[in-house]
C-alpha positions in Angstrom: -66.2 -36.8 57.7 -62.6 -35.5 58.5 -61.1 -38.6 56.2 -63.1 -37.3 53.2 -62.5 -33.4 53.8 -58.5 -35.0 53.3 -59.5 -37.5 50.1 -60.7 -34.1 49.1 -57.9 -31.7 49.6 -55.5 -34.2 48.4 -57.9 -34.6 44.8 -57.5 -30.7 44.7 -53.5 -30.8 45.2 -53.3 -33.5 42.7 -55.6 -31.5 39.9 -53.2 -28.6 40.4 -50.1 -30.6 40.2 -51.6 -32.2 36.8 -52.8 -28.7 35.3 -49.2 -26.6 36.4 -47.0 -29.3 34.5 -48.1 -28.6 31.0 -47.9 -25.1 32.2 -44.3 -25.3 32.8 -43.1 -27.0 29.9 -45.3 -24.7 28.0 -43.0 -22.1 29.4 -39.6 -24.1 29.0 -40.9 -24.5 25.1 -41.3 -21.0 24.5 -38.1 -19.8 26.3 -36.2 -22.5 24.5 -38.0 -20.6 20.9 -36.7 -17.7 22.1 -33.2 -18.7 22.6 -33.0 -20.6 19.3 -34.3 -17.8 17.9 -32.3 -15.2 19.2 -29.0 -17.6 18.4 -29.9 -17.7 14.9 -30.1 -13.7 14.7 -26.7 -13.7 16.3 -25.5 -16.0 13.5 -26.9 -13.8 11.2 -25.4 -11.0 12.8 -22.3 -12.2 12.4 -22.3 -13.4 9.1 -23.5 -10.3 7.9 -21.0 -8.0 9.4 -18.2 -11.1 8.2 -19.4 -10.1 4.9 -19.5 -6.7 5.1 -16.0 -6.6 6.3 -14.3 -8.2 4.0 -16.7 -6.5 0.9 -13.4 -4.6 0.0 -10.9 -7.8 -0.6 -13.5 -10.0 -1.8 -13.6 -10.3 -5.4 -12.7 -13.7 -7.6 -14.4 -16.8 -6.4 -12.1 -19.4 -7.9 -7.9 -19.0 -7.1 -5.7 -17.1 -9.2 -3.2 -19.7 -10.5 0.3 -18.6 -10.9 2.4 -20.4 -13.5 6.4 -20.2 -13.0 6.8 -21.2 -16.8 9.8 -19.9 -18.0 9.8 -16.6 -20.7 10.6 -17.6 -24.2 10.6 -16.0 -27.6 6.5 -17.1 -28.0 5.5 -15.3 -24.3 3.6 -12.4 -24.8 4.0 -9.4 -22.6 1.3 -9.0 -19.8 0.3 -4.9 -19.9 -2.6 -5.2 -17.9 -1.6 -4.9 -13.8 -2.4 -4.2 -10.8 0.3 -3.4 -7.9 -1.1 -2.7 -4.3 1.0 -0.4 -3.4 1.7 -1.3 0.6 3.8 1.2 3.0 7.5 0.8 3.6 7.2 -2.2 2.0 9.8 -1.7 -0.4 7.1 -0.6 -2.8 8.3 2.3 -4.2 11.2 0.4 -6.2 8.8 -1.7 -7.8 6.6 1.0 -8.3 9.5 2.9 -10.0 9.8 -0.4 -12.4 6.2 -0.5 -13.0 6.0 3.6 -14.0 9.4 3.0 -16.7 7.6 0.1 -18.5 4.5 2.2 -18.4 6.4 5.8 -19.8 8.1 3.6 -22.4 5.3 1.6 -24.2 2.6 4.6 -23.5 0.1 2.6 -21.1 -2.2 4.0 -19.4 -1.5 4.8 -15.6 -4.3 5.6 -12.9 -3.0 9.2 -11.8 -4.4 10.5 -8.6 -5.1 14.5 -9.3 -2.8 16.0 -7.3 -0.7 13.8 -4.6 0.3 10.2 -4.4 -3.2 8.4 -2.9 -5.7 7.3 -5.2 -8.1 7.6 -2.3 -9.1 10.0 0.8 -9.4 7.4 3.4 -8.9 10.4 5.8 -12.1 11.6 4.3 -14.0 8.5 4.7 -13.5 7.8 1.1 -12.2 4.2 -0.9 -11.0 4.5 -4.3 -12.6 6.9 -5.9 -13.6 5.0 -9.2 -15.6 7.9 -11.0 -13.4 10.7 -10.2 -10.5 8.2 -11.8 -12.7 7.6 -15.0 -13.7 11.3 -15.1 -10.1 12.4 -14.7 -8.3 14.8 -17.6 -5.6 11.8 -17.1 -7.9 8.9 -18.0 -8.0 7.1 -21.5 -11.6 7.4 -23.3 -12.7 3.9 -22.1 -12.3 5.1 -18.4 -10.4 2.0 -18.2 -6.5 2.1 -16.9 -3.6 -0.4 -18.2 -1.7 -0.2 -14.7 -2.8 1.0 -11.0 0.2 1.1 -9.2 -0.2 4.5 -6.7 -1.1 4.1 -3.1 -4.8 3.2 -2.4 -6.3 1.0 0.3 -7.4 -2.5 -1.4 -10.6 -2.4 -2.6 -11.2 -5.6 -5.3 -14.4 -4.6 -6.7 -13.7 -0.6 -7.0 -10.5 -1.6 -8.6 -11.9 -4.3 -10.9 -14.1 -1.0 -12.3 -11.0 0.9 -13.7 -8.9 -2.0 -14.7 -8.8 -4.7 -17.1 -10.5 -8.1 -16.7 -7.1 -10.0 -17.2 -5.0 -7.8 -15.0 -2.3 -9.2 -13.1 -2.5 -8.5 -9.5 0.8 -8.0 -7.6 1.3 -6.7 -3.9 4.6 -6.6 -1.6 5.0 -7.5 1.9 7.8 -6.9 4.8 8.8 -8.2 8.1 6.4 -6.5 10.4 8.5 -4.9 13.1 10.9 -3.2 10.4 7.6 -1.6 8.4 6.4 0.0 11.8 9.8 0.6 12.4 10.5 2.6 9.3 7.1 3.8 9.1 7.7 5.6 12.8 10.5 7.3 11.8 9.9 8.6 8.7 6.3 10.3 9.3 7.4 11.3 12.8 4.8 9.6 15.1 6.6 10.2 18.0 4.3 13.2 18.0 1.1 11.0 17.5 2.2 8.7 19.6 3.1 10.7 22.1 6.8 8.6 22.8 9.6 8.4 21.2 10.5 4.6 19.9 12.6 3.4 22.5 9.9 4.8 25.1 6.9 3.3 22.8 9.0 -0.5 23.3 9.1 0.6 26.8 5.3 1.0 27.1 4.7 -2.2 24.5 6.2 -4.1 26.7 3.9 -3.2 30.1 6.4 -1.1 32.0 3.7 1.6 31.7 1.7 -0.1 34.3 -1.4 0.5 31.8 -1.5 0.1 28.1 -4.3 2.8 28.5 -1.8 5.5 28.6 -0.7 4.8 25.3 -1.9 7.4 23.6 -3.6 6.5 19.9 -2.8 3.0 21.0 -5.8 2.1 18.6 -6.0 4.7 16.6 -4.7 5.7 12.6 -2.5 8.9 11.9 -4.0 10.9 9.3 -6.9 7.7 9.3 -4.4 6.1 7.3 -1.1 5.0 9.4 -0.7 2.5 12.3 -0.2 -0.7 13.8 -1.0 -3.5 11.5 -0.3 -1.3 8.4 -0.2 -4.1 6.1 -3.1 -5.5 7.0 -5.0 -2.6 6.8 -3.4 -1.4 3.6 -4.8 -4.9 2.1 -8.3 -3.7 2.9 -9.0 -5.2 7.1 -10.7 -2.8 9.2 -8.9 -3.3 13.0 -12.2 -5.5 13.9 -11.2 -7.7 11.2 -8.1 -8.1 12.9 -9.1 -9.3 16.2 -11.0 -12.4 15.4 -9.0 -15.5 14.5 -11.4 -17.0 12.3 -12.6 -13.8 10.2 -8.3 -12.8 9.8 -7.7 -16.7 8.4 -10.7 -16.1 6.0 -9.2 -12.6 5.1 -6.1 -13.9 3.7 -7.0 -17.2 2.0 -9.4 -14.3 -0.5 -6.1 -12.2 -0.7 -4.5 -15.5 -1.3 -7.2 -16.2 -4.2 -6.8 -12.3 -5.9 -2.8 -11.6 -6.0 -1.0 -13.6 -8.8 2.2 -13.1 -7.0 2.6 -11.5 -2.9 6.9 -10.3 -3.4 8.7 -10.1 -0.5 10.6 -7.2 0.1 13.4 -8.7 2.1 14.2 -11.3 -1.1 13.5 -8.4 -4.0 15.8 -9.9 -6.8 13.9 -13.3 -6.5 11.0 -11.3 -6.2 11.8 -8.9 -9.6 12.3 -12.4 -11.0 9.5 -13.7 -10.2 7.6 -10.7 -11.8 9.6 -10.9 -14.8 8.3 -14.1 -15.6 4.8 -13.5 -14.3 4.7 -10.9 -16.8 6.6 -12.3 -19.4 9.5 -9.3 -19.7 12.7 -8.8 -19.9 15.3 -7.7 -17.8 16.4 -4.8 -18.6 12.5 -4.1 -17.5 13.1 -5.2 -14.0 16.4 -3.6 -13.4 15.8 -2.0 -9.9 17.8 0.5 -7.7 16.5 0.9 -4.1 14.4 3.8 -3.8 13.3 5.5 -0.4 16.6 4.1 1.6 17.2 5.7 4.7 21.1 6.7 6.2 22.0 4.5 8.7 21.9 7.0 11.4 18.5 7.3 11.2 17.9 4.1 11.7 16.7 2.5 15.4 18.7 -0.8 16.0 16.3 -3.8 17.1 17.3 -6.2 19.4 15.2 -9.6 19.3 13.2 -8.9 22.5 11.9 -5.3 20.7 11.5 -7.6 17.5 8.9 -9.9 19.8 7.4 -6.8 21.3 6.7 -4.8 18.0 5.3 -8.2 16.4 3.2 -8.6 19.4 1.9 -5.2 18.7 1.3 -5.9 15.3 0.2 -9.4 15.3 -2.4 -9.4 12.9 0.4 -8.0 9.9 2.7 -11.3 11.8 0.4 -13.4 10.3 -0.3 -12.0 7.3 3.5 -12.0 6.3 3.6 -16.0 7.7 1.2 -17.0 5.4 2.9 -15.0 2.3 6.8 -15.9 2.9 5.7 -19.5 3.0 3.5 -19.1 -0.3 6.7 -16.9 -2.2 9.3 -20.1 -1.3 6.6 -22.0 -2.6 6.6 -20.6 -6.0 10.4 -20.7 -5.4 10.1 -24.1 -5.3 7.7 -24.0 -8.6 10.4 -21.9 -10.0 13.6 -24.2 -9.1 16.5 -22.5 -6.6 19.0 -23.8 -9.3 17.5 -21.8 -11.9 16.3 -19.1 -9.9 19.9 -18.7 -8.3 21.0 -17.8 -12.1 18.6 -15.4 -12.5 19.5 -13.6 -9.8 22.7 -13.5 -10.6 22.2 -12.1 -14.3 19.8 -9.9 -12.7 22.9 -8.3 -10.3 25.2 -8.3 -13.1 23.1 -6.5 -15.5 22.2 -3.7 -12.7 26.3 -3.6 -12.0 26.3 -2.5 -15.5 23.8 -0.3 -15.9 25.2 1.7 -12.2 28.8 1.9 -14.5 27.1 3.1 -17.3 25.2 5.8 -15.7 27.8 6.7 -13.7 25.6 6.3 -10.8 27.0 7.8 -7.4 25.7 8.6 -3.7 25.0 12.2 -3.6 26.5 14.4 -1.0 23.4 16.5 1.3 25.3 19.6 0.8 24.5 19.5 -3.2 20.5 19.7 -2.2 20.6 22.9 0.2 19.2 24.7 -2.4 16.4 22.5 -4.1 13.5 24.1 -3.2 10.7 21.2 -4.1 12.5 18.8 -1.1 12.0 19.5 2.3 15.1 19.4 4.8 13.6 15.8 5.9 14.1 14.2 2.6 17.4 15.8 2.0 18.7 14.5 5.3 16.7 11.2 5.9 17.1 9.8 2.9 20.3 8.3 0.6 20.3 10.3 -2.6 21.7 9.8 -5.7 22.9 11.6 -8.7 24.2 10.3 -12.4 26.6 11.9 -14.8 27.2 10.6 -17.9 28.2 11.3 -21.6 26.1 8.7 -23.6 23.0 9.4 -25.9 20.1 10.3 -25.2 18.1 7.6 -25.2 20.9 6.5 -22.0 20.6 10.0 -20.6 16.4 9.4 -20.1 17.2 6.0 -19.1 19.4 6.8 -16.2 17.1 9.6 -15.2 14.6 7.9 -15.0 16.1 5.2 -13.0 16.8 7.7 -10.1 13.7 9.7 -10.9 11.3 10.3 -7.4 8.0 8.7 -7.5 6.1 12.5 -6.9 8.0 13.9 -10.3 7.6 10.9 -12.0 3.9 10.8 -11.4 3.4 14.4 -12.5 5.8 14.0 -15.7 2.4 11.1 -16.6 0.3 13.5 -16.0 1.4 15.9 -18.1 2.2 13.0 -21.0 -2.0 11.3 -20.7 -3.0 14.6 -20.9 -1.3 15.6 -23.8 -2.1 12.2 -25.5 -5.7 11.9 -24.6 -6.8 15.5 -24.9 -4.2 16.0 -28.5 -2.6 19.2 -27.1 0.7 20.3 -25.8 -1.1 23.5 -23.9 -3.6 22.2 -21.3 -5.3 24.6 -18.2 -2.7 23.7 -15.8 0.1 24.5 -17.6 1.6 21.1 -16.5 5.1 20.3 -16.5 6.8 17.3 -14.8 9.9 18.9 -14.2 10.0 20.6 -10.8 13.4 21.7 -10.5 16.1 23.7 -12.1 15.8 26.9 -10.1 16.8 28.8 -6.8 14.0 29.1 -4.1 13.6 32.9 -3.9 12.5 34.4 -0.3 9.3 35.6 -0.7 8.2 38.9 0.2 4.3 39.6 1.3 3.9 41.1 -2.0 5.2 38.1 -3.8 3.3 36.4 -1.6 -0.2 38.2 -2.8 0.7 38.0 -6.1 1.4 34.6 -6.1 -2.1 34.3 -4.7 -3.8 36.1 -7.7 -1.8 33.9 -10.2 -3.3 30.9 -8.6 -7.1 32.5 -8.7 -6.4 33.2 -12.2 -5.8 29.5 -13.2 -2.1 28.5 -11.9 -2.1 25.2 -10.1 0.5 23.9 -7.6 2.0 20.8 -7.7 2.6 18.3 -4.9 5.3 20.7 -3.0 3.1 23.5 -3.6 4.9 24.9 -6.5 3.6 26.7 -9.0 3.6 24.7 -12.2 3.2 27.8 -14.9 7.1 28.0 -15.6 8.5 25.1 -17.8 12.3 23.9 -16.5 14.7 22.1 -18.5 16.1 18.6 -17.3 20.4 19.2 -17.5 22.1 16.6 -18.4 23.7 16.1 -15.5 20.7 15.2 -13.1 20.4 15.3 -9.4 17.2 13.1 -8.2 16.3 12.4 -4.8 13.0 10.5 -3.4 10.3 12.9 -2.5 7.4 10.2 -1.8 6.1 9.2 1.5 7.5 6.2 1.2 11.0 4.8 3.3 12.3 1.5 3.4 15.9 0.4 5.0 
């Protein structure tokens, strides 16, 4: 009796034993589903938000082949381009070439309406394509023959006002010398909250927490901060952090720019663009714009060098990848022959310094310029010409030296005219912004000025009105007004 009460208990052990195991892998099936499943939506995740970061860079699917052929008689001028503007990169010379060749063969320039930004990332806001085509500056196809002010990369925005066959062009710098320059000249020891030589200090973990660096992670103005060249080439800061997604980032940039200069070797560079365009030289002759006086300059020693690139990784790699691509096309080019260039290229800008009689300006001789602020006339080497020749010369030199806020406003006022076939336009535009004293300004003055504006007057850049026409001597003293500074 007892023997079968245990067959029995043992039969009911072993029934349960058989039923719980399909049980349990019933269980380790459907958890294993669920992990798969929530793996693959991770993937997903991922990919999507890969893609959605880099929407604004992405735009060719095949490379962009360069060809370092040399420019003969046959070679016909490229007048379709686009130059990415980057910060204290050096930019604003190239810019300053790019705005000559644009005044003297009539192209087309996309104009921002007032200020030098094509875009109000501050705002929340990328290019902004139909403003551009709806602008009293823009040709009747909508469609611009250069883009060359400052706007964060966005490919597919820009492929909207521009040209199918545009030539893309870009610049890039040695990181710890853009933040460098870039801290000085837009103050951001105030945004900071540390002056440089205190920010190295904190960089470098004597702060005890990197948490007390204030806006560590943040842009000035949504715009301005670490990494500035990668952001200005369209990477959000998340972009930055991951390896893999920063690799993919520049082999597209890699794909859309013909040509990524190098500020610190600019006569190869003008060269280079010379060719890519298929111009001549007297089209790439180049003085250096934006240059700072050397007491405003902060000396780096290598260990700061290390910490700032540290601090700026992502842009460390981004200028990596593009200095070894520019002595490629060095390579493509020939040093030999590239060596003679350069050379010719120096020569002729010797010349053209002689004949415009060319000189460093005194800060004295800009006290009373009332459209540059004590900043620029202190900060930044100026430059005046004097000269006797014609007047073909005379424009020539001017424009040479011309700022990049003055010379944007003197195309304004010339696509306007052009496009709309008037000389008298609602904003009585005029491009030249100097000639007379600052008055002071009483409260009266002050009203009245207010009323002009109401009734249709519209400051410029500097916040001058624009209703009284000045005449350009022919003696003319031009300094840089743009936001832009490079050593």
């Amino acid at each position: 009796m007892a023997l079968t009460m245990i067959k029995k208990k043992d039969s009911k052990v072993t029934k349960k034993k058989e039923s719980g195991g399909p049980t349990l892998m019933v269980k380790m099936l459907v958890l294993l589903c669920v992990v798969s499943s929530m793996a693959l939506v991770l993937q997903l995740n991922l990919t999507n938000q890969q893609n959605l970061l880099l929407r604004n860079i992405k735009g060719m699917e095949e490379p962009r082949a360069w060809s370092a052929q040399r420019a003969v008689p046959t070679c016909r001028p490229r007048r379709h381009l686009v130059f990415l503007k980057t910060h204290k990169c050096g930019s604003s010379t190239i810019q300053n070439v790019l705005m000559r060749y644009a005044d003297a063969h009539n192209l087309s320039v996309a104009l921002p309406y007032s200020g030098v930004y094509l875009d109000a990332v501050a705002e929340g806001q990328s290019l902004k394509v139909k403003k551009l085509k709806d602008s009293p500056f823009a040709p009747p196809s909508g469609r611009y023959h250069f883009l060359i002010h400052h706007t964060r990369l966005n490919v597919r925005a820009i492929q909207q006002l521009t040209y199918d066959d545009s030539v893309w062009v870009t610049i890039v710098r040695e990181p710890s010398a853009v933040f460098e320059s870039m801290f000085h000249y837009y103050h951001l020891h105030k945004f900071y909250g540390s002056t440089f030589d205190h920010l190295i200090w904190k960089l470098e973990g004597n702060a005890g927490s990197k948490a007390k660096f204030k806006n560590a992670n943040s842009r000035y103005m949504g715009r301005l901060g670490k990494n500035q060249m990668t952001w200005d080439l369209g990477l959000d800061d998340l972009d930055m952090r991951q390896e893999s997604l920063l690799k993919e980032a520049i082999r597209i940039l890699d794909q859309n720019f013909h040509l990524v200069m190098v500020a610190e070797r600019m006569d190869e560079s003008l060269v280079l663009m010379k060719h890519l365009l298929c111009w001549g030289d007297d089209d790439v002759v180049a003085m250096a714009r934006n240059v700072r006086r050397d007491r405003y300059r902060s000396y780096l020693s290598e260990h700061s060098v290390n910490t700032l690139e540290h601090f700026n990784a992502a842009d460390v790699k981004l200028y990596a990848f593009f200095k070894e691509r520019f002595d490629k096309h060095i390579e493509a080019f020939g040093r030999s022959r590239m060596e003679e260039e350069v050379a010719t290229l120096r020569e002729l800008r010797d010349k053209v310094w002689k004949e415009c009689g060319l000189r460093e300006a005194d800060i004295t001789t800009f006290a009373k310029r009332r459209s540059y602020s004590d900043k620029e006339r202190h900060l930044v080497v100026q430059y005046k010409t004097h000269h006797n020749g014609s007047t073909r010369l005379r424009k020539f030199c001017n424009d040479l030296i011309r700022p990049s806020t003055e010379y944007t406003q003197k195309l304004r006022w010339k696509q306007y005219s052009r496009y709309h076939h008037t000389n008298n336009n609602p904003w009585n535009l005029t491009w030249s912004s100097y000639g007379k004293k600052k008055k002071k300004t009483s409260r009266r003055a002050s009203v009245t000025g207010r009323r002009n504006h109401a009734k249709g007057s519209r400051p410029n850049n500097d916040g001058i009105f624009l209703n009284h026409p000045h005449n350009t001597p022919a003696t003319s003293i031009i300094t840089t007004t743009e936001q832009e500074l490079t050593p």
